[in-house]
N, CA, C and O of each residue as an XYZ file, in Angstrom:
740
protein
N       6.736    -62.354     -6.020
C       5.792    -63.136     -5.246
C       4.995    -64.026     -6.198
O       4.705    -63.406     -7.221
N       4.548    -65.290     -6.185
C       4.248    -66.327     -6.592
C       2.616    -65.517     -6.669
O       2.402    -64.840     -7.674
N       1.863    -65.584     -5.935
C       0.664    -64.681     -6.861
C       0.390    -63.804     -7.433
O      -0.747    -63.483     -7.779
N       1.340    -63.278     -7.628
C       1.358    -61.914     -8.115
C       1.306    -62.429     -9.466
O       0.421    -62.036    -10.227
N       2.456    -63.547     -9.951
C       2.597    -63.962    -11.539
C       1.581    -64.731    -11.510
O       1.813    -65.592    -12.358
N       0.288    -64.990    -10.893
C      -1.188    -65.212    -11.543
C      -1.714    -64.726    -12.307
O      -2.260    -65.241    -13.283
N      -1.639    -63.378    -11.945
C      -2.490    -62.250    -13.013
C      -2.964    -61.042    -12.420
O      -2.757    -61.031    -11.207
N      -3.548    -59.992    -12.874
C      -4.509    -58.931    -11.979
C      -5.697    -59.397    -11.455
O      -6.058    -58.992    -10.350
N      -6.479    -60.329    -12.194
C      -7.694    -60.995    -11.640
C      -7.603    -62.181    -10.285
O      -8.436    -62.427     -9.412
N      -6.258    -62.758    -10.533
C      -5.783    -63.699     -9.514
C      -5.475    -62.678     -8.551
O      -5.987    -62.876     -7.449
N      -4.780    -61.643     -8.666
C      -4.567    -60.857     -7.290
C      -6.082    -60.058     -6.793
O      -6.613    -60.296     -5.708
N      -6.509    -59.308     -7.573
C      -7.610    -58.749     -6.869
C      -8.635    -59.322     -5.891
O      -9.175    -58.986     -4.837
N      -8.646    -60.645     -6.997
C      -9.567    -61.858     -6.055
C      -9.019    -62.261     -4.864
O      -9.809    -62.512     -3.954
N      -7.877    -62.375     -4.672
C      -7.216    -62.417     -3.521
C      -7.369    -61.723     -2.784
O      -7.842    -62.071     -1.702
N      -6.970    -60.187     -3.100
C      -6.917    -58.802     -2.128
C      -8.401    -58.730     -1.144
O      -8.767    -58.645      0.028
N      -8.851    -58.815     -2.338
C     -10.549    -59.390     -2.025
C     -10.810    -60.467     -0.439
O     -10.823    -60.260      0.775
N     -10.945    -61.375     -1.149
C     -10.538    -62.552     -0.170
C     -10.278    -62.101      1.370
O     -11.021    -62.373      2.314
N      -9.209    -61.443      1.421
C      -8.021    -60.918      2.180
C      -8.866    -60.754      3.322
O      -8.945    -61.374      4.383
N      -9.478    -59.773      2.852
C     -10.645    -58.283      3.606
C     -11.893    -59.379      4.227
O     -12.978    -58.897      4.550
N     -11.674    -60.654      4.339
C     -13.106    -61.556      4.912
C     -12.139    -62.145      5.778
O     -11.596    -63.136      5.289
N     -11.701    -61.766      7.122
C     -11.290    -62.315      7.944
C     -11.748    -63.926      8.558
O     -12.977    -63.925      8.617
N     -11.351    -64.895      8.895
C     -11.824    -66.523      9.059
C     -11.849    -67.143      7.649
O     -11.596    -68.348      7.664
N     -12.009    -66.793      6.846
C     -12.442    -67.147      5.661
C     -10.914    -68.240      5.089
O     -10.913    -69.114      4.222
N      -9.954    -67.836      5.811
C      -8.602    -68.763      5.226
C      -7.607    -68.718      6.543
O      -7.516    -67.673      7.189
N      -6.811    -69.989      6.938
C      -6.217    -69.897      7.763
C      -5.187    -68.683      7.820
O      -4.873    -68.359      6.675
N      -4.519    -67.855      8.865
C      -3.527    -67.046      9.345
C      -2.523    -66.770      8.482
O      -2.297    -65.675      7.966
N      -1.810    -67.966      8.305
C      -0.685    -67.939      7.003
C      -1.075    -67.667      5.668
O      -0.341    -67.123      4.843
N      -2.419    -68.109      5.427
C      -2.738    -67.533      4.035
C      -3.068    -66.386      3.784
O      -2.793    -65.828      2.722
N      -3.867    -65.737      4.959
C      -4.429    -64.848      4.967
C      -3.652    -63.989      4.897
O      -3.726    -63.134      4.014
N      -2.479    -64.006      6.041
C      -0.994    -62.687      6.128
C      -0.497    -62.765      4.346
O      -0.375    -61.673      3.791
N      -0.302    -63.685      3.741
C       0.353    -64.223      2.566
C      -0.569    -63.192      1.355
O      -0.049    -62.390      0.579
N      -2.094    -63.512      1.487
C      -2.865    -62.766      0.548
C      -2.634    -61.018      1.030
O      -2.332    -60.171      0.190
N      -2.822    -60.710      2.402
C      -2.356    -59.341      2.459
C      -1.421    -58.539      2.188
O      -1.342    -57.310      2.181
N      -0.461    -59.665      1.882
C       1.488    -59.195      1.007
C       0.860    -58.331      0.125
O       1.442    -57.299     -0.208
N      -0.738    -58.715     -0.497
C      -0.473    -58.493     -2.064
C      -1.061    -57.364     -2.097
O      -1.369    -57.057     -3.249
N      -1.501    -56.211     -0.911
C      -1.420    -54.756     -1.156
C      -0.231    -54.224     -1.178
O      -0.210    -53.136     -1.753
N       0.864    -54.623     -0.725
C       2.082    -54.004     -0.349
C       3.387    -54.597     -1.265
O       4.393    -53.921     -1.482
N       3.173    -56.087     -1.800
C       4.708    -56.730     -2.341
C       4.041    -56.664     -3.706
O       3.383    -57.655     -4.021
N       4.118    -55.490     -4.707
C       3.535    -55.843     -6.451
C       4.843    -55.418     -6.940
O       5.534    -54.726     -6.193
N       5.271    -55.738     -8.090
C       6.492    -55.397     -8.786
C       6.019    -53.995     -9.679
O       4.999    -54.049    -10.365
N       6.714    -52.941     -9.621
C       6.336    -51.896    -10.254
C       6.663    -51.866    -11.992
O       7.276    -52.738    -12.609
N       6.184    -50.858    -12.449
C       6.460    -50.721    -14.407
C       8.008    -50.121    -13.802
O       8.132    -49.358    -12.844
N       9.178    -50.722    -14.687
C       9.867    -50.485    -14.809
C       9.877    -48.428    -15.202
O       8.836    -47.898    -15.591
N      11.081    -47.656    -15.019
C      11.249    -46.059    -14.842
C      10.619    -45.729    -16.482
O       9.641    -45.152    -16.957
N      12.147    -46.671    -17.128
C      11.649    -46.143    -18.736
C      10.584    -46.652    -19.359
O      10.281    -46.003    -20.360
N       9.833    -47.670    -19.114
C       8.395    -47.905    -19.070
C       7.575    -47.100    -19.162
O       6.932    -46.877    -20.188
N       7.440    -46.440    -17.941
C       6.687    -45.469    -17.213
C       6.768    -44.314    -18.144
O       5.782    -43.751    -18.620
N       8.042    -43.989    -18.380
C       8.850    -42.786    -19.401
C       7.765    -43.041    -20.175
O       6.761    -42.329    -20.150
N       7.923    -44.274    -21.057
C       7.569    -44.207    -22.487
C       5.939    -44.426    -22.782
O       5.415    -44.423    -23.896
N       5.247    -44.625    -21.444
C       3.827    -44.728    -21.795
C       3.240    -43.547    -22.073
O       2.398    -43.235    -22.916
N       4.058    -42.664    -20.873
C       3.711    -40.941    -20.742
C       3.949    -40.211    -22.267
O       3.150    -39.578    -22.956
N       4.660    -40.386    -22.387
C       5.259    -39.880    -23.607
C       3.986    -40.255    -25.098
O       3.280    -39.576    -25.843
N       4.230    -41.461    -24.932
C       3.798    -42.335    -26.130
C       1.899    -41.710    -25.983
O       1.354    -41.417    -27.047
N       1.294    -41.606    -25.016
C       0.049    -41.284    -24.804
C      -0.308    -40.436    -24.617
O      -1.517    -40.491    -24.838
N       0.073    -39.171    -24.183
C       0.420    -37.807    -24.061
C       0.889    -37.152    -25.463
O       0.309    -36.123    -25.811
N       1.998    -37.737    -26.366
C       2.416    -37.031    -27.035
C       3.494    -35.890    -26.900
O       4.015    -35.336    -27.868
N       3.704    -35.669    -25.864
C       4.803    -34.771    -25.839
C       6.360    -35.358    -24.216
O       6.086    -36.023    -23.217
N       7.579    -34.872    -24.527
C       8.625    -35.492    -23.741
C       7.668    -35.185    -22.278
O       6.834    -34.292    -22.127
N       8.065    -36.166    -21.353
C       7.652    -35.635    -19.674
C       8.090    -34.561    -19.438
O       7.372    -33.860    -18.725
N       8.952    -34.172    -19.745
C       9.533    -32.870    -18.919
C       8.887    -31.409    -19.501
O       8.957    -30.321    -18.929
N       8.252    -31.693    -20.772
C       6.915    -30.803    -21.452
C       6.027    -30.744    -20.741
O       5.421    -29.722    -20.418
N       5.772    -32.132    -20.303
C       4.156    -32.501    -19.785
C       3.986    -31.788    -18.288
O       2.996    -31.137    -17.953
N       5.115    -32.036    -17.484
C       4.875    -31.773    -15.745
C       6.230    -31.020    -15.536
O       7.286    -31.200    -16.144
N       5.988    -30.249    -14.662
C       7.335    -29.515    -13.829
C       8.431    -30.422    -13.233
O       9.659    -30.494    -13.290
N       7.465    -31.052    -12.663
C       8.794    -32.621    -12.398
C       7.639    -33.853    -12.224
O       6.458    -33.834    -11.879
N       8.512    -34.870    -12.611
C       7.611    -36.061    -12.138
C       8.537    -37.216    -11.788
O       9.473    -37.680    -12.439
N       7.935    -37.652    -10.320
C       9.168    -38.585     -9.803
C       9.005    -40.053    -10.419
O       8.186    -40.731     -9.799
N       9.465    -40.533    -11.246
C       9.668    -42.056    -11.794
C       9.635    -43.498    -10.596
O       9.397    -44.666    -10.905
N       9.924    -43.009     -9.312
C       9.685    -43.972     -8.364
C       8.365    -44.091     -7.722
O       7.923    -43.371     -6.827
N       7.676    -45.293     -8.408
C       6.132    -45.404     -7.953
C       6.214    -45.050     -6.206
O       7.023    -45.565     -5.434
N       5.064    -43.957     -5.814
C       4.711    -43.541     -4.405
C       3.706    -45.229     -4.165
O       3.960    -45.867     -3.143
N       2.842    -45.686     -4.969
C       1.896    -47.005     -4.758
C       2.240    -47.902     -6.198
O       2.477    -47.361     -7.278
N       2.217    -49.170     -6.002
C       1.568    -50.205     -6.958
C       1.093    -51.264     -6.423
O       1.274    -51.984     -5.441
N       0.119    -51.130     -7.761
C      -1.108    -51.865     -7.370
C      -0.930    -52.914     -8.593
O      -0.060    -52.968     -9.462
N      -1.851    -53.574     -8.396
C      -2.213    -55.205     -9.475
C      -2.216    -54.480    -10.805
O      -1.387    -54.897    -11.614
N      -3.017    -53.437    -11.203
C      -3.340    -52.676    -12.409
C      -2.778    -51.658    -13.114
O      -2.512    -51.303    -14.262
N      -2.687    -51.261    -11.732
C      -2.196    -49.611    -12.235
C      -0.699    -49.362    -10.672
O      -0.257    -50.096     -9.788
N      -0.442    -47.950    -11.117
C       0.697    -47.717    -10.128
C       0.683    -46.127    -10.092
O       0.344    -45.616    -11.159
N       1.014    -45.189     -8.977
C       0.878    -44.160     -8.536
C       2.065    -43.321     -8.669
O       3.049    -43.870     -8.173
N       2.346    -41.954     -9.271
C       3.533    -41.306     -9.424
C       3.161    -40.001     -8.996
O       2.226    -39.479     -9.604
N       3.643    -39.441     -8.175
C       3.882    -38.059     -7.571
C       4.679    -37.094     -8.600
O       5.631    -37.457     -9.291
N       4.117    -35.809     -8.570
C       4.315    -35.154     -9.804
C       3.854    -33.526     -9.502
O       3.248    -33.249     -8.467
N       4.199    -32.509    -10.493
C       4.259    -31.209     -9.633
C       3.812    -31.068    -11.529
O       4.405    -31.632    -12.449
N       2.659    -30.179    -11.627
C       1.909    -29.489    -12.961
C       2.707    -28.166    -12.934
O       2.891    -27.793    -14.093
N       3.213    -27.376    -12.084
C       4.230    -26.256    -11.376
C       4.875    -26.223     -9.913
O       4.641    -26.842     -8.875
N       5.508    -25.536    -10.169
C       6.409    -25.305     -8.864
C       5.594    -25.230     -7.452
O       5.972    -25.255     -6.281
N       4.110    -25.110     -8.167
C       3.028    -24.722     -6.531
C       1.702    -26.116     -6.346
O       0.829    -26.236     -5.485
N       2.010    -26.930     -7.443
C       0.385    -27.297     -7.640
C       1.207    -28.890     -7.798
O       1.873    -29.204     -8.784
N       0.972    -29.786     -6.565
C       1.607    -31.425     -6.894
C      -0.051    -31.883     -7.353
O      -1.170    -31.410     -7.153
N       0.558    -33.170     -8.132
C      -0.833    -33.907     -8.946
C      -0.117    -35.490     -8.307
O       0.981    -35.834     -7.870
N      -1.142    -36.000     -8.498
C      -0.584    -37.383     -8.199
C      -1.050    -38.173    -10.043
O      -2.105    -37.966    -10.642
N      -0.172    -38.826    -10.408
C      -0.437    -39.714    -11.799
C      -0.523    -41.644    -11.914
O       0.295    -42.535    -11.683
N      -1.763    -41.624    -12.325
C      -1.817    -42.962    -12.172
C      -1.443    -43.578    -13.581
O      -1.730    -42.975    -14.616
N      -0.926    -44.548    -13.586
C      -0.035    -45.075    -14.700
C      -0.619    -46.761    -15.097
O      -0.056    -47.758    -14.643
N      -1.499    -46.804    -15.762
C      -1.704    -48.531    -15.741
C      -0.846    -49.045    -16.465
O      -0.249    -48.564    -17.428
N      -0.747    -50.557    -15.755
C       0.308    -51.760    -16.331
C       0.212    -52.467    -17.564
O      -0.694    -53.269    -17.789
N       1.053    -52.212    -18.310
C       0.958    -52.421    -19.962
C       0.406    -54.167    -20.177
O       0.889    -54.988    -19.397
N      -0.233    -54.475    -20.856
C      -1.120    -55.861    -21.121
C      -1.584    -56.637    -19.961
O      -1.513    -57.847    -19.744
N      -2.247    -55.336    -19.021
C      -3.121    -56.068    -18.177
C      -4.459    -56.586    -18.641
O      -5.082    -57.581    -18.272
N      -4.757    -55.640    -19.567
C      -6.300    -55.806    -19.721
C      -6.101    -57.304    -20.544
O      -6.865    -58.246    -20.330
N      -5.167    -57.367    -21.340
C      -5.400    -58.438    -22.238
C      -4.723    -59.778    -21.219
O      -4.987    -60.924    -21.583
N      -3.903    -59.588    -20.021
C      -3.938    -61.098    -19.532
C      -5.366    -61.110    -18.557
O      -5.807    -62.214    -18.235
N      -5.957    -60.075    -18.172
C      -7.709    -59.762    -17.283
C      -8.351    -60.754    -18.026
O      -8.501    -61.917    -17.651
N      -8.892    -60.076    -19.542
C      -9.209    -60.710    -20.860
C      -9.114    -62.697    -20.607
O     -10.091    -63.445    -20.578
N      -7.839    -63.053    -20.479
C      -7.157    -64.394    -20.723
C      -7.817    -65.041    -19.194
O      -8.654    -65.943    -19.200
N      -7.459    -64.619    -18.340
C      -7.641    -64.855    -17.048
C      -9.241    -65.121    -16.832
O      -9.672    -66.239    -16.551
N      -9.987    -64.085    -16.976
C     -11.391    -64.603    -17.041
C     -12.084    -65.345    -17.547
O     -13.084    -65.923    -17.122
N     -11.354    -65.384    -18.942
C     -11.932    -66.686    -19.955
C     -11.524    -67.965    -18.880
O     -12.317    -68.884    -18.677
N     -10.478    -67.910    -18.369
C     -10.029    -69.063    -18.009
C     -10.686    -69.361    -16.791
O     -10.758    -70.535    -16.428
N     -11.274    -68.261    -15.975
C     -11.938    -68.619    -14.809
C     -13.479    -68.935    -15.385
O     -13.871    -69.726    -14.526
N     -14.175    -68.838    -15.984
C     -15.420    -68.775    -16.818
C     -15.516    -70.216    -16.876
O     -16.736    -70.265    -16.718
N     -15.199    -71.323    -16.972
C     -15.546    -72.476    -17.114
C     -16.076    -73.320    -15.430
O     -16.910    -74.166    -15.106
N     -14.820    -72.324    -14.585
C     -14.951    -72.958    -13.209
C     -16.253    -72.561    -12.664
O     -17.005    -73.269    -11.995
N     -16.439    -71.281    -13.047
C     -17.608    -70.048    -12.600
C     -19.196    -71.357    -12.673
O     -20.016    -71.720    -11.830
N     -18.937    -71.725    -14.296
C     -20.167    -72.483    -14.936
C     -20.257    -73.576    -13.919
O     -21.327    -73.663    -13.318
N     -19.230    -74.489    -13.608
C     -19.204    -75.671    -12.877
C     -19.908    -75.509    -11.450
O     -20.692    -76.311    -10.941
N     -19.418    -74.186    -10.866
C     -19.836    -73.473     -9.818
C     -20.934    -73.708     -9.878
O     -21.521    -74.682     -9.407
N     -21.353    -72.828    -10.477
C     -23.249    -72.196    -10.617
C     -23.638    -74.091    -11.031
O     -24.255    -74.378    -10.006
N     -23.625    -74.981    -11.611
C     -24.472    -76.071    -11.240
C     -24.286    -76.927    -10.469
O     -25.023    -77.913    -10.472
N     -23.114    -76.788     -9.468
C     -23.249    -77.099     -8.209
C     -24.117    -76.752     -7.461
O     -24.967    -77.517     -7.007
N     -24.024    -75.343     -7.179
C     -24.850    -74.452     -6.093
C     -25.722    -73.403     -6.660
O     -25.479    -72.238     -6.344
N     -27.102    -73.766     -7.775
C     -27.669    -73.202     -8.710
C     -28.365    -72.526     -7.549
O     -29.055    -71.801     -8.267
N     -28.724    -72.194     -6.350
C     -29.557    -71.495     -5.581
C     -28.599    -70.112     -5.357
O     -29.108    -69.138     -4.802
N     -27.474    -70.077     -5.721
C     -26.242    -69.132     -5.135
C     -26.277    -68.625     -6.987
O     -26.160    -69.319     -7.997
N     -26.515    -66.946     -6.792
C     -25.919    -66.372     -8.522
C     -24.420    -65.929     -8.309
O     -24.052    -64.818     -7.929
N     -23.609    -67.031     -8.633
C     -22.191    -67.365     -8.710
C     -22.144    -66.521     -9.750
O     -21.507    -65.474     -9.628
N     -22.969    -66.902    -11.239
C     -22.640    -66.008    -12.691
C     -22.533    -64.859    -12.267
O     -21.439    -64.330    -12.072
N     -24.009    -64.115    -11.994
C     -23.914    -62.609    -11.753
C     -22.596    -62.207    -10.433
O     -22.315    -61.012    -10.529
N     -22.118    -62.621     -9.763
C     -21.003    -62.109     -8.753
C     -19.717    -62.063     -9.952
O     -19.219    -60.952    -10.133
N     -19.271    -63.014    -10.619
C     -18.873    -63.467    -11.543
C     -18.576    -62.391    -12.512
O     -17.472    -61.975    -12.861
N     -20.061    -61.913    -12.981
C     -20.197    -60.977    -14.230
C     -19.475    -59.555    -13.661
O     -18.493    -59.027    -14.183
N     -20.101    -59.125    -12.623
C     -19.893    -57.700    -11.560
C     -18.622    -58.025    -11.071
O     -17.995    -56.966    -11.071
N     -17.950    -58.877    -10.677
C     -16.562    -58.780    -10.525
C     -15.555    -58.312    -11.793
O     -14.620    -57.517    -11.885
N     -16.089    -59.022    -12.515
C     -15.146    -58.532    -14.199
C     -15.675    -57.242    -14.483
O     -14.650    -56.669    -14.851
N     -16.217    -56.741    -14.528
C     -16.989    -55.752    -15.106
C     -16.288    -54.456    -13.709
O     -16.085    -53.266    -13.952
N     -16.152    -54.836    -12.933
C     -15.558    -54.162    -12.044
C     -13.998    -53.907    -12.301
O     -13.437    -52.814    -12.215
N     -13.362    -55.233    -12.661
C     -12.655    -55.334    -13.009
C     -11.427    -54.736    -14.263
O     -10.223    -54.525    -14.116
N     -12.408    -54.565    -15.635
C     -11.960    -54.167    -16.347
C     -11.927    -52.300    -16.303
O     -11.002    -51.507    -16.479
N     -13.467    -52.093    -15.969
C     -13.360    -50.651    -15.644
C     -12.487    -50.098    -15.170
O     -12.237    -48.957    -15.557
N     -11.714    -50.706    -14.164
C     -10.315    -50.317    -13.317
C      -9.161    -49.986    -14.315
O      -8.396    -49.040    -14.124
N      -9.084    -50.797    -15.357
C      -7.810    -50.571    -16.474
C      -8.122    -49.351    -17.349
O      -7.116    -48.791    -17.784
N      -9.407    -48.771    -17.732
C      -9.690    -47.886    -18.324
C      -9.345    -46.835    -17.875
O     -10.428    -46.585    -17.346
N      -8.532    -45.695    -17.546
C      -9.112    -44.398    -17.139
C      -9.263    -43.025    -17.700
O      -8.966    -41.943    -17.196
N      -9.842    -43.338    -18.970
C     -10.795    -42.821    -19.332
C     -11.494    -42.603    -20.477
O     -10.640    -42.569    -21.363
N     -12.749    -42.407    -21.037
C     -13.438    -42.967    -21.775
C     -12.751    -42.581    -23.512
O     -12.195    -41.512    -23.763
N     -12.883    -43.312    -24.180
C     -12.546    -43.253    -25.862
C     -13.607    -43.027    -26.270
O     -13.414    -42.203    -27.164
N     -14.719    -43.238    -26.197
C     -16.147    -43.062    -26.817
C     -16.925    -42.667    -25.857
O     -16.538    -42.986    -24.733
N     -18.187    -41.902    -25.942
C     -19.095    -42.185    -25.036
C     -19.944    -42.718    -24.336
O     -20.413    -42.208    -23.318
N     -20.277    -43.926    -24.844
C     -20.787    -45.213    -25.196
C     -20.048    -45.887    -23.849
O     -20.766    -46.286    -22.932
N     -18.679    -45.993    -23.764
C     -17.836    -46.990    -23.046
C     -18.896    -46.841    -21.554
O     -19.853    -46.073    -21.465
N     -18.516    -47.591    -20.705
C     -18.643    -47.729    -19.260
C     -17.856    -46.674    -18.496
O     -16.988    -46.000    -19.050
N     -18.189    -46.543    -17.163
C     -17.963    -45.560    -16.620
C     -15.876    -46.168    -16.469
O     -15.175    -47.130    -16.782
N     -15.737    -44.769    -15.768
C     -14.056    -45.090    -16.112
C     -13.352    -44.616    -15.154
O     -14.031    -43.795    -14.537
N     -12.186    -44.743    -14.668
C     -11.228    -44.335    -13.418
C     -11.595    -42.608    -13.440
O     -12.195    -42.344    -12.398
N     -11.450    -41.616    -14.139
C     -11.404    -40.368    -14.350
C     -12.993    -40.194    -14.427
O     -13.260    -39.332    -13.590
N     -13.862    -40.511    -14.889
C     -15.456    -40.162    -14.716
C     -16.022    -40.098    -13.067
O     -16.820    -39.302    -12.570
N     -15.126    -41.505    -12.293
C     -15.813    -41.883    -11.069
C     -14.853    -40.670     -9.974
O     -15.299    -40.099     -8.979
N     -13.884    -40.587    -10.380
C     -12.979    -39.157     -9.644
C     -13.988    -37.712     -9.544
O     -14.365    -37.034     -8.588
N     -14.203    -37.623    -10.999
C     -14.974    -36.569    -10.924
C     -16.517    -36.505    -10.021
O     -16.990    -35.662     -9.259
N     -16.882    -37.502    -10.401
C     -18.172    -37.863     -9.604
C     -18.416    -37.743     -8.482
O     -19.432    -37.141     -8.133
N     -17.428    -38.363     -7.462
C     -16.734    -38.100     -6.646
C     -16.360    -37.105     -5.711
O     -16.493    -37.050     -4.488
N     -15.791    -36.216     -6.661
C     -15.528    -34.898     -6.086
C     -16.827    -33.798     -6.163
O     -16.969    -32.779     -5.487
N     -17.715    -34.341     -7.204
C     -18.941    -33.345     -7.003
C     -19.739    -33.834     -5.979
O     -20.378    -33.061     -5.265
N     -19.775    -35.261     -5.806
C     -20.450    -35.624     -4.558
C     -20.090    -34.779     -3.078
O     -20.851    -34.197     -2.304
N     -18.942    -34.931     -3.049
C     -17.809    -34.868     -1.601
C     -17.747    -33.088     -1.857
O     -17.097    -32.602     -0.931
N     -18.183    -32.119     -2.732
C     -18.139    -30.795     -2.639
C     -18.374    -30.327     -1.297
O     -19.297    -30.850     -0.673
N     -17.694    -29.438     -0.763
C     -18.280    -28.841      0.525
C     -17.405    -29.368      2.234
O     -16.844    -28.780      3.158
N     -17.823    -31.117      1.786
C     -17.225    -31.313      2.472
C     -15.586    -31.002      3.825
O     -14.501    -30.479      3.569
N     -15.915    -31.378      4.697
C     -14.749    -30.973      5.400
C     -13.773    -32.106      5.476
O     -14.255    -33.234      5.573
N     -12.211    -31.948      5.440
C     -10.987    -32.572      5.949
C     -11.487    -33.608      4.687
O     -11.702    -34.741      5.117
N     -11.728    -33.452      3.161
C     -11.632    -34.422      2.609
C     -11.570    -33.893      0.769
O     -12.479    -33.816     -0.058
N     -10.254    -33.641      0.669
C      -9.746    -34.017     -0.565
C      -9.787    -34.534     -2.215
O      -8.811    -35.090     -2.719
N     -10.485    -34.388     -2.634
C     -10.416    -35.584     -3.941
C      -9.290    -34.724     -5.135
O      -9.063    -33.514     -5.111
N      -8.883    -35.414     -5.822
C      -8.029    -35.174     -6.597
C      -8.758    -34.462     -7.712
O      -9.914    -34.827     -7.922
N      -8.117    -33.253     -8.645
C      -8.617    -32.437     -9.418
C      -8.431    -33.494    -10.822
O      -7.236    -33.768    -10.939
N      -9.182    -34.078    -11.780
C      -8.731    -34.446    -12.946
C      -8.470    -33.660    -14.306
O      -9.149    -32.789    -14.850
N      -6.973    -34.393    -14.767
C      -6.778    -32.840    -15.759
C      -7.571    -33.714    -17.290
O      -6.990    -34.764    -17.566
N      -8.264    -33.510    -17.826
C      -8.388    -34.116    -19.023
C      -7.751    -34.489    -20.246
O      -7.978    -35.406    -21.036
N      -6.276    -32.898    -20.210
C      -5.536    -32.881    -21.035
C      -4.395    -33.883    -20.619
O      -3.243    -33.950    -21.046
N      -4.983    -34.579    -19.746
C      -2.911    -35.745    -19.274
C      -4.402    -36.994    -18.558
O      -4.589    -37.800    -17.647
N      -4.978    -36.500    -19.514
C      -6.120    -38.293    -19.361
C      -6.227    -38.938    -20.638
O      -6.552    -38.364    -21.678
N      -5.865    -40.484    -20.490
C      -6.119    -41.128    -21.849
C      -6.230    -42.793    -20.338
O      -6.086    -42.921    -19.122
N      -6.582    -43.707    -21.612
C      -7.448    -44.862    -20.978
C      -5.973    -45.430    -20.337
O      -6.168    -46.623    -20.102
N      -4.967    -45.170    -20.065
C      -3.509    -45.960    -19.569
C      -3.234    -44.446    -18.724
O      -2.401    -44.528    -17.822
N      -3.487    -43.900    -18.814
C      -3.391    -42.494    -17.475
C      -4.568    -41.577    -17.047
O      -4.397    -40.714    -16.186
């Protein structure tokens, strides 16, 4: 799909978009909604070799089984169904190798329009939507922190999450393992 080879920032902004119904005629709008459902996935041995390579040990060490055919993909990242044992399925999120650095490229490149923006319509904080979109943005590629210092991260906001939602009824959150967490899983 032709937006898709924009970038992750070109799609999200889109996906975005999407979700403001009137906001773009019918055809565009159906066209921007492709882009929860039509993303090209990380290739199997890809996938293989990130696990491996970031983990440190073969997949078949790491999980009881893990199915190589993305269950979701997304702009960033992509979803793999997976069994820790014969009793206990995990779901594994897998981010897309040099997203952050075309995010990186992509924003620089939107950053000039952003400026032009904001002194058009200096009563509207275009910057700050701007800033909080990226910043939203990149956090998404992280999941999970290298330092402590970093910003919050895919695996911090899970947990958070699930201590919030404790108790709760008919609602789920996923257990995070720390030992099969690094900032690409």
């Amino acid at each position: 799909m032709l937006l898709e080879g924009l970038g992750a920032v070109f799609v999200k902004a889109f996906q975005t978009a999407s979700t403001l119904p009137g906001l773009f005629p019918p055809y565009i709008q159906e066209t921007m909604e492709k882009l929860y459902e039509d993303l090209s996935p990380i290739p199997s041995e890809q996938v293989k070799r990130i696990i491996e390579t970031e983990l440190g040990h073969p997949i078949d060490k790491l999980f009881h089984s893990f199915n190589m055919e993305p269950h979701k993909v997304g702009s960033i990242a992509q979803v793999h169904m997976a069994k820790m044992s014969p009793t206990e399925d995990v779901v594994g999120k897998i981010g897309k190798p040099g997203v952050e650095e075309s995010m990186d490229s992509d924003l620089a490149l939107l950053q000039p329009l952003v400026d032009l923006a904001q002194e058009m319509i200096p009563h509207f904080e275009i910057q700050d939507l701007f800033k909080d979109f990226a910043g939203k943005l990149k956090n998404e590629t992280n999941m999970a922190k290298v330092l402590p210092e970093e910003p919050i991260c895919e695996s911090d906001r899970l947990k958070e999450m699930k201590k919030a939602l404790e108790g709760a009824k008919n609602v789920i959150v996923p257990k995070v393992y720390d030992k099969h967490t690094t900032k690409k899983i």
